[in-house]
N, C-alpha and C positions, 0 to 999 in steps of 0.2 A: 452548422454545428458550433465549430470555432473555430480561430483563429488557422491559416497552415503549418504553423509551427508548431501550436498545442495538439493538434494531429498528429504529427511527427509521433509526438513524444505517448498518444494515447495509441497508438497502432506498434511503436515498441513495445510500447507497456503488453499487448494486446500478441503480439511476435512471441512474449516471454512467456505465456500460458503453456507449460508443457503437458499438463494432466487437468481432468476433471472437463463439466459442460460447455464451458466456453472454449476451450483448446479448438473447437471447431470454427471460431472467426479469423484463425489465420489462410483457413481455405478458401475467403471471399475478400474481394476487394472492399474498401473501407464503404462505399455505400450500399455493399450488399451484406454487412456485417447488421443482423437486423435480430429482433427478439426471436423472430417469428420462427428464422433459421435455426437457431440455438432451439430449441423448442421441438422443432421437427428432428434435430440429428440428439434428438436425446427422448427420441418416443412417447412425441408430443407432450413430454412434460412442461408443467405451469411454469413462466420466468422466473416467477418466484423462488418457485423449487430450484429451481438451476442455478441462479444468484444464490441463496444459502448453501448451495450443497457446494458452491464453486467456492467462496468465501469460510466454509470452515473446513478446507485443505490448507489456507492461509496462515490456520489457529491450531489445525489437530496436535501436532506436538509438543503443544505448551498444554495440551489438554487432556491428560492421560487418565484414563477413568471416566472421563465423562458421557455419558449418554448421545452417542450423536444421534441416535434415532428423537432422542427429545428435540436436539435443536433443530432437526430438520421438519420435524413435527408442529414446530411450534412458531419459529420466527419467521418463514414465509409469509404465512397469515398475516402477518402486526407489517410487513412489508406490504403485502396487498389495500390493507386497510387506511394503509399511509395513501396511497397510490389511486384510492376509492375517494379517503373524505379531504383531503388534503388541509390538514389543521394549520390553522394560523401561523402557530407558533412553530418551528422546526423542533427548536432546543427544548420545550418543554413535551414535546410527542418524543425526542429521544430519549430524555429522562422518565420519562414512566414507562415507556418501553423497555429500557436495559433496565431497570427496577422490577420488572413487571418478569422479564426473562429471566432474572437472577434468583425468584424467588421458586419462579417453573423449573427450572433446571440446575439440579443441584451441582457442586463446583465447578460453575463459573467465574470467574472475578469482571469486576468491571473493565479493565484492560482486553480480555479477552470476551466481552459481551458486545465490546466498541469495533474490536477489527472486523468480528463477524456482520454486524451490523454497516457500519461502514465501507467496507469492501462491498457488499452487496453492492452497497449504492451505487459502487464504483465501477464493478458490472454490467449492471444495467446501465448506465451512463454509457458503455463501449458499445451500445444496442443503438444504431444511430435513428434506424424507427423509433425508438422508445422514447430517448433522448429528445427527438425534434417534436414528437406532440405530447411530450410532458416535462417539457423545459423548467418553466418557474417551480418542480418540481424538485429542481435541484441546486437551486440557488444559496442555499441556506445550509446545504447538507455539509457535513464535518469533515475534517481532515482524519483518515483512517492511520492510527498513531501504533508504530513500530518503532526500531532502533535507529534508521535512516532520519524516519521526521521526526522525530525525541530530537536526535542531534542536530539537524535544524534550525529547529526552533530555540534551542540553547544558542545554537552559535548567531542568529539573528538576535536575537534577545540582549546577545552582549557588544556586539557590533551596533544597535540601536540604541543600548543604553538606557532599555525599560528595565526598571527597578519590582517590574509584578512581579509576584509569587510566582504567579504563569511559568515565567524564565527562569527561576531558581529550583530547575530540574536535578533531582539528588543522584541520579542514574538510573533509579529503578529501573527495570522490565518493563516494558510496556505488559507483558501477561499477567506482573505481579500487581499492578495499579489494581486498588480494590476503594477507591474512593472518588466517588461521583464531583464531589465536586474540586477536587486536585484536578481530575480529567478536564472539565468545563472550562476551570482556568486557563488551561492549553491550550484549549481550542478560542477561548477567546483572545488568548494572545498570538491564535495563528491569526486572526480574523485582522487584529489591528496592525501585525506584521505586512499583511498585505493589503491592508487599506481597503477591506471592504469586494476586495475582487472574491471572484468564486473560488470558495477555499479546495472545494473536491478535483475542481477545472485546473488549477494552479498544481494542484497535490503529484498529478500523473508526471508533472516537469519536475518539480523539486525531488523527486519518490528519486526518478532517473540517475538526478543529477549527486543524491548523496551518492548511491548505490555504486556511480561509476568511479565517484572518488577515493571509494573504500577499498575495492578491487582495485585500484591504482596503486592504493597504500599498501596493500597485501602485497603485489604484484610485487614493489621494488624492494621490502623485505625478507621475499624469498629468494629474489637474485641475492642481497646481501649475503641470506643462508651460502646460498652455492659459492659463491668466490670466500668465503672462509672456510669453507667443505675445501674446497679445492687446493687453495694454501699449505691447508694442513696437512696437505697426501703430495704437498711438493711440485706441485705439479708444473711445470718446464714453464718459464717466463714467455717466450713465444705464444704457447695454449692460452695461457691467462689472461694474455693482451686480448687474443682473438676473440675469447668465451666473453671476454666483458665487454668488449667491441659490437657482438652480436647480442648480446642482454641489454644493452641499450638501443639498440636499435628496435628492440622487440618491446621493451617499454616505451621507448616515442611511439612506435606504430598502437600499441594498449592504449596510450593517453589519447590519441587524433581518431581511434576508430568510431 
């Protein structure tokens, strides 16, 4: 499939699944993690359906109002279809697809027509049956853009010294992004960021790696809170030494886990 470190990091990704139809691959070891499976513990439903339906609990909250019986209705299909004629182009079957869904399903935005879409992929990619006989199926596929890879690709962007529009990310939302081709730009400058490697294959390591550092950054902010909490109620210089003695110990162990 790949690499054993890119496993690592797809069988965490795959550990974090608490809810919906894939939550069921952490009961199998990673070569028994297969479509077939996913499929059977969710009553014989199509992969397809299971990738969509898993893939817009990623999106539901940025999506309030919206029709999920449409999108589960509707984007499975356009993922089969993919998966039937396998069109040349990736980027242009994802373009008239998220066009083609934004017009099926009213408030959408293209930000949130991409993770749906995307995430699928990413899904089914965790299917190691699926994965290994429809490989070049996935070479091509895109980077599924939230706040983690937004920030990424900003901070690679400015660390490399590309001057695209690509990297001159405003902040937006990824759920607010409502224009197709700001989005492409991204994804083309994840593409050059990583020289042409598999952006999806790459995505599960980077996804990891922002995510842990963000919890880290939170982590040593809220120790901050509590030794000013604590200060302010006086609290006996021995206690203080201790309590921050033990908050750093508990941050090295957050950072190495």
């Amino acid at each position: 499939m790949c690499s054993d470190n890119k496993k690592k990091y797809i069988e965490e990704f795959i550990q974090g699944i608490d809810k919906g139809p894939f939550k069921c691959l952490k009961e199998k070891k990673q070569e028994e993690q297969t479509s077939e499976y996913v499929s059977k513990k969710n009553g014989d439903s199509c992969i397809y359906d299971c990738a969509v339906d898993q893939a817009w609990l990623d999106v539901c909250r940025t999506a309030i109002g919206v029709d999920k019986n449409a999108v589960k209705g509707i984007i499975p299909d356009k993922l089969k279809i993919y998966f039937v004629e396998k069109p040349d182009n990736f980027d242009e079957w994802h373009e008239t697809t998220c066009i083609n869904i934004k017009k099926e399903v009213s408030g959408l935005t293209y930000g949130q027509i991409q993770k749906i879409v995307n995430m699928a992929f990413k899904y089914l990619y965790c299917c190691t049956d699926f994965y290994s006989d429809k490989k070049e199926f996935f070479e091509k596929c895109h980077m599924p853009l939230d706040s983690y890879t937004l920030k990424w690709c900003k901070e690679k962007g400015k660390e490399l010294r590309y001057k695209e529009s690509a990297f001159q990310w405003d902040g937006i939302k990824w759920s607010k992004i409502d224009d197709y081709k700001y989005y492409i730009k991204i994804q083309e400058g994840c593409r050059k960021i990583l020289e042409n490697q598999n952006v999806l294959e790459e995505e599960f390591r980077i996804w990891q790696k922002m995510k842990d550092e963000q919890e880290l950054k939170d982590f040593k902010a809220f120790t901050k809170r509590i030794m000013r909490r604590l200060e302010k109620q006086n609290t006996p210089e021995g206690e203080m030494e201790l309590i921050k003695k033990s908050l750093e110990i508990m941050e090295r162990a957050y950072k190495y886990s």
